[in-house]
ZAMARGU-4260 file (C-alpha; in steps of 0.2 Angstrom, whole numbers, plus 5000, padded with zeros to 4 digits):
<rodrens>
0) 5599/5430/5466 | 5610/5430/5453 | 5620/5414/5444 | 5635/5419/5453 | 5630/5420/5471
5) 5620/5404/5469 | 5639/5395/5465 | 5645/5404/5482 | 5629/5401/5494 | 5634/5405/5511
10) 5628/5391/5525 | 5611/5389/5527 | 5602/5392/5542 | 5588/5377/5539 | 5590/5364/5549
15) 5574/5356/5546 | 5569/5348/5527 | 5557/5359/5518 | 5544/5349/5510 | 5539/5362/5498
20) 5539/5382/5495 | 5523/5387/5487 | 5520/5405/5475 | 5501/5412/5478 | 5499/5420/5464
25) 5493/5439/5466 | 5482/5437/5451 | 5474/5421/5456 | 5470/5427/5475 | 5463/5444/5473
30) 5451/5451/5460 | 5464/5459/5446 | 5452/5473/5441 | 5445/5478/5457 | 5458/5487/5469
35) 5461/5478/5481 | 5449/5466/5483 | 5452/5447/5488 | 5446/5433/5479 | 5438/5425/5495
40) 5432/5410/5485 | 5450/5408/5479 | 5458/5410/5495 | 5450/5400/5506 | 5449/5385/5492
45) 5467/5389/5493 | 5471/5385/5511 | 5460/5370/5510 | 5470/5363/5498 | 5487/5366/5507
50) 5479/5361/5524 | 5475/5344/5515 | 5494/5343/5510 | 5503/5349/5524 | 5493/5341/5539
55) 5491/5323/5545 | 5481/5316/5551 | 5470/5324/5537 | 5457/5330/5551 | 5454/5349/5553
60) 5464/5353/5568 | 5457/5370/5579 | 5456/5387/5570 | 5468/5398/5576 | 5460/5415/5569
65) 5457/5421/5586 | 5452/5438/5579 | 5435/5447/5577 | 5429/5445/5560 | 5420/5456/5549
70) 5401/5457/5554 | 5402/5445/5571 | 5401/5453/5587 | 5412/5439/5597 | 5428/5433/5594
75) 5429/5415/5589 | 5441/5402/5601 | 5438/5388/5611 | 5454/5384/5623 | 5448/5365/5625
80) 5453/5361/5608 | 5468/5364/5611 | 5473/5350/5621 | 5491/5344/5624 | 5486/5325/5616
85) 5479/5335/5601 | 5496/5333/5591 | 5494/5334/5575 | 5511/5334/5562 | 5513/5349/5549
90) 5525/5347/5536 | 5537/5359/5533 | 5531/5373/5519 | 5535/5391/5517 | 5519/5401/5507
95) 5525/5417/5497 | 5512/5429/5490 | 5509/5440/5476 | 5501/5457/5478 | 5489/5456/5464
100) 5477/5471/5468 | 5484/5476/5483 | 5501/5485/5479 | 5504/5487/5462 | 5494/5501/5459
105) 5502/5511/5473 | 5521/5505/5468 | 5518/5513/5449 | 5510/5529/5455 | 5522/5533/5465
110) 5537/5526/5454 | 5544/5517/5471 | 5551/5502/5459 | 5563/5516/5450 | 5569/5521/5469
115) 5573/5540/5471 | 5567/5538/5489 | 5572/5555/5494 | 5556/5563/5482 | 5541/5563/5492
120) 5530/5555/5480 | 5541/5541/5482 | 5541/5540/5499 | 5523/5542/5500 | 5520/5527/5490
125) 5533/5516/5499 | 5524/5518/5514 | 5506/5517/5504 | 5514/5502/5495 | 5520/5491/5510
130) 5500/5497/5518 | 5495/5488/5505 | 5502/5474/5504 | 5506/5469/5524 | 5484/5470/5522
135) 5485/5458/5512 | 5499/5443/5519 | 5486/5448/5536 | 5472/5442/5528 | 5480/5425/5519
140) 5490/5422/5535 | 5471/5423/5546 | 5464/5410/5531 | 5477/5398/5534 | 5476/5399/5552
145) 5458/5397/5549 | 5463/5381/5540 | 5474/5376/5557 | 5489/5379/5548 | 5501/5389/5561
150) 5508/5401/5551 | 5515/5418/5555 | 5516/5434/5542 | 5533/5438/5539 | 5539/5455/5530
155) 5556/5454/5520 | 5556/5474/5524 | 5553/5470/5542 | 5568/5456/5542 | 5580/5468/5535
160) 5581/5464/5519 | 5589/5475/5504 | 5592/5474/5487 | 5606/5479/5471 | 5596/5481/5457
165) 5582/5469/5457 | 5592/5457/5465 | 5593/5453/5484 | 5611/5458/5489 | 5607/5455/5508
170) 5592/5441/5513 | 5593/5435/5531 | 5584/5420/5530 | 5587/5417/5549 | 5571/5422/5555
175) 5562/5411/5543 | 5571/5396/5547 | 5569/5398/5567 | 5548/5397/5562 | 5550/5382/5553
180) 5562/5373/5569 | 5544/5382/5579 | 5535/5373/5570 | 5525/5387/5561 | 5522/5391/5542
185) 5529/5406/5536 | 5521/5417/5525 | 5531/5432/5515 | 5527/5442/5501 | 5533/5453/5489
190) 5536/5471/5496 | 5545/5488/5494 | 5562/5487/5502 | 5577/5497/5502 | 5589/5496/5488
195) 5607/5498/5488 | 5611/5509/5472 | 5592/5518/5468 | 5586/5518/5488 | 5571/5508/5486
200) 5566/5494/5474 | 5551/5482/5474 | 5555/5464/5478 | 5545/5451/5469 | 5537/5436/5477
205) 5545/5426/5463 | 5561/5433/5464 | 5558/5430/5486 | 5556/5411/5480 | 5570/5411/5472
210) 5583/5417/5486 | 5574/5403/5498 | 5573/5389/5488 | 5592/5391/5487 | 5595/5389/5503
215) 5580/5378/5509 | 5581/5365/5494 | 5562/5361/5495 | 5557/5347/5488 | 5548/5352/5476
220) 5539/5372/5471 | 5525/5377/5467 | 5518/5392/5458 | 5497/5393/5460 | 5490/5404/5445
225) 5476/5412/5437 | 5479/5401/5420 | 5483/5382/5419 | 5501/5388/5417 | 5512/5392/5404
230) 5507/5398/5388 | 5514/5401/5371 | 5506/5416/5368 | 5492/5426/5382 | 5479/5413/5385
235) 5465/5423/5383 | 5470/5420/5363 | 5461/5407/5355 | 5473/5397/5349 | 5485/5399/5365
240) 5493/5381/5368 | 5499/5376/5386 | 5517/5371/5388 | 5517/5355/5397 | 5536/5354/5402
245) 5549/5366/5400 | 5566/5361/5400 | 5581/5373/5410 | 5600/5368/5405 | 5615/5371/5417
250) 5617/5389/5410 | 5599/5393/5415 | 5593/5396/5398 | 5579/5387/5395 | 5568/5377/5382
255) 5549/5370/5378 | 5550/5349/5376 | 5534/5346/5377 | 5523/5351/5364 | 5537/5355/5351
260) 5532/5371/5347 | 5534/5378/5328 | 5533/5398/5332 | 5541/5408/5346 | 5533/5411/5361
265) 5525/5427/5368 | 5525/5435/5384 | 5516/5448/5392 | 5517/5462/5406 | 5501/5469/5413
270) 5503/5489/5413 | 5502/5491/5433 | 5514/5476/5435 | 5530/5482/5444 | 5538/5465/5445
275) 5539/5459/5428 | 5524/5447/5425 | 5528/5430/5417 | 5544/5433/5411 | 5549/5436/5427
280) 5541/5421/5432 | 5550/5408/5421 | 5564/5415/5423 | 5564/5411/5444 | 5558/5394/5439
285) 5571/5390/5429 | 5585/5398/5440 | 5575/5385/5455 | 5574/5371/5442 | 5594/5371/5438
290) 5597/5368/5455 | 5590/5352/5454 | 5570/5356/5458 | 5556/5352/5449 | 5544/5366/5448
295) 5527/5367/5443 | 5517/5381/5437 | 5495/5378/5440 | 5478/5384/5442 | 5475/5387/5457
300) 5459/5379/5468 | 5458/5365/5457 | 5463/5347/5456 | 5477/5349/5446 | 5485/5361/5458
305) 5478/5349/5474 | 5490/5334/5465 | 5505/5348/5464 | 5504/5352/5482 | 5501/5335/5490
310) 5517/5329/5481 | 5510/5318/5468 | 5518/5323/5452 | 5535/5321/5457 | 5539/5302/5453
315) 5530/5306/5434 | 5516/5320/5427 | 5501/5309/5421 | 5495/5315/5405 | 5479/5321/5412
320) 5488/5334/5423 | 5484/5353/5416 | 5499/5362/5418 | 5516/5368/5417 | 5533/5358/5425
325) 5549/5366/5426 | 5564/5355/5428 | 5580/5355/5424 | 5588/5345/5406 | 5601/5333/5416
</rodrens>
């Protein structure tokens, strides 16, 4: 979503007050050099984490993965946990993911994120490319449930969604919002979608957070990476030096405050990445940031990224914190 549209938002179906919108990262989630391959470990320390900082009392509710999972014969569910005094309050959260592995590889193969949908190696790789990816929102959607989180997959394809180059020109949010009145957590991610001028285009889970946080106004977002956060250069670089804050003025430019930085900053676009990398990234953050919402880019499955979820960094960012917050300069 663009500057202009955000000055003209249309009402907004949220009723409810959304605590917080959180980015799984595709490259923190699944293994980046193995095709589609989930980072298990990751994941599950992931839901663990947002179960912790969505649901009180802090007990672990019932698992609601009622499905057969790989390499048991029966199908785990026990009714009698379910009992109608087991009430347990979830706050309101929205999860978006990243395709890491699963995706990205099709999408540039088959050229779906330069549209041209009526040649058929594009239209094979739309279908392969939203195969890909609805794999994956099923398998994060079955760890949170795991977790007892209720959440429900949600496809931005399947809710009708379209784009004008790279940008959502039609986003129905109404869909999402009736989950959160339910009581469920929703759970979208990036996905190959039709496009208004080219046919098809790829929609970034960054650019996805975007578009809600504008009508939701969470709280406070949440981007959960591979790397502590921002970097001045690729932090795989020895002398790479985390950006603590970055600063976003009322144009949407943005600035580094904290640490004064003497040289430029470099960023970086892996070569199967169809949705711009880090640069898109900032930029997301800095459009969510100028409306007034502090944003804050983390490892994640570590502490750091635990204190980012549960809220704790939003009255001040102790100096012990690893990570990036973006907010805006008034």
């Amino acid at each position: 979503m663009d500057l202009e549209s955000q000055q003209s938002l249309p009402h907004s179906p949220f009723t409810h007050p959304i605590q917080c919108i959180v980015k799984l990262g595709g490259a923190a989630i699944t293994c980046k050099n193995e095709l589609e391959m989930i980072n298990h470990h990751i994941l599950r320390e992931v839901s663990q984490q947002l179960r912790h900082a969505m649901i009180s009392p802090s007990h672990k509710p019932p698992g609601m993965d009622w499905s057969k999972r790989h390499g048991e014969s029966e199908i785990c569910c026990n009714p009698d946990e379910f009992r109608d005094d087991s009430i347990f309050h979830c706050t309101p959260f929205i999860v978006v993911h990243g395709a890491g592995s699963f995706g990205h590889f099709q999408a540039s193969k088959s050229g779906v994120h330069k549209g041209q949908l009526d040649k058929p190696i594009v239209k094979g790789g739309f279908v392969a490319t939203r195969i890909s990816v609805t794999t994956l929102n099923l398998e994060i959607v079955r760890a949170l449930a795991r977790e007892g989180i209720p959440s429900i997959g949600m496809s931005p394809f399947s809710c009708g969604w379209f784009t004008k180059e790279k940008h959502i020109s039609s986003g129905d949010l109404s869909s999402v919002a009736k989950a959160i009145d339910s009581g469920f957590t929703p759970v979208l991610h990036g996905d190959a979608v039709f496009d208004e001028i080219q046919g098809c285009s790829i929609l970034s889970g960054d650019v996805i957070i975007s578009h809600l946080a504008a009508y939701s106004k969470p709280k406070y977002v949440v981007f959960l990476t591979d790397v502590y956060g921002v970097y001045d250069r690729p932090p795989t670089e020895p002398d790479a030096i985390l950006l603590k804050e970055i600063a976003v003025g009322e144009d949407g430019s943005w600035s580094v405050v904290n640490p004064k930085l003497q040289n430029s900053i470099e960023l970086t676009v892996a070569a199967h990445d169809t949705t711009g990398g880090m640069e898109t990234k900032i930029s997301e953050a800095a459009m969510i940031a100028k409306l007034g919402i502090d944003v804050y880019i983390v490892k994640a499955a570590t502490s750091h990224s635990l204190r980012a979820l549960s809220g704790d960094l939003r009255s001040s960012i102790p100096d012990d914190w690893l990570g990036t917050v973006v907010r805006s300069s008034r």
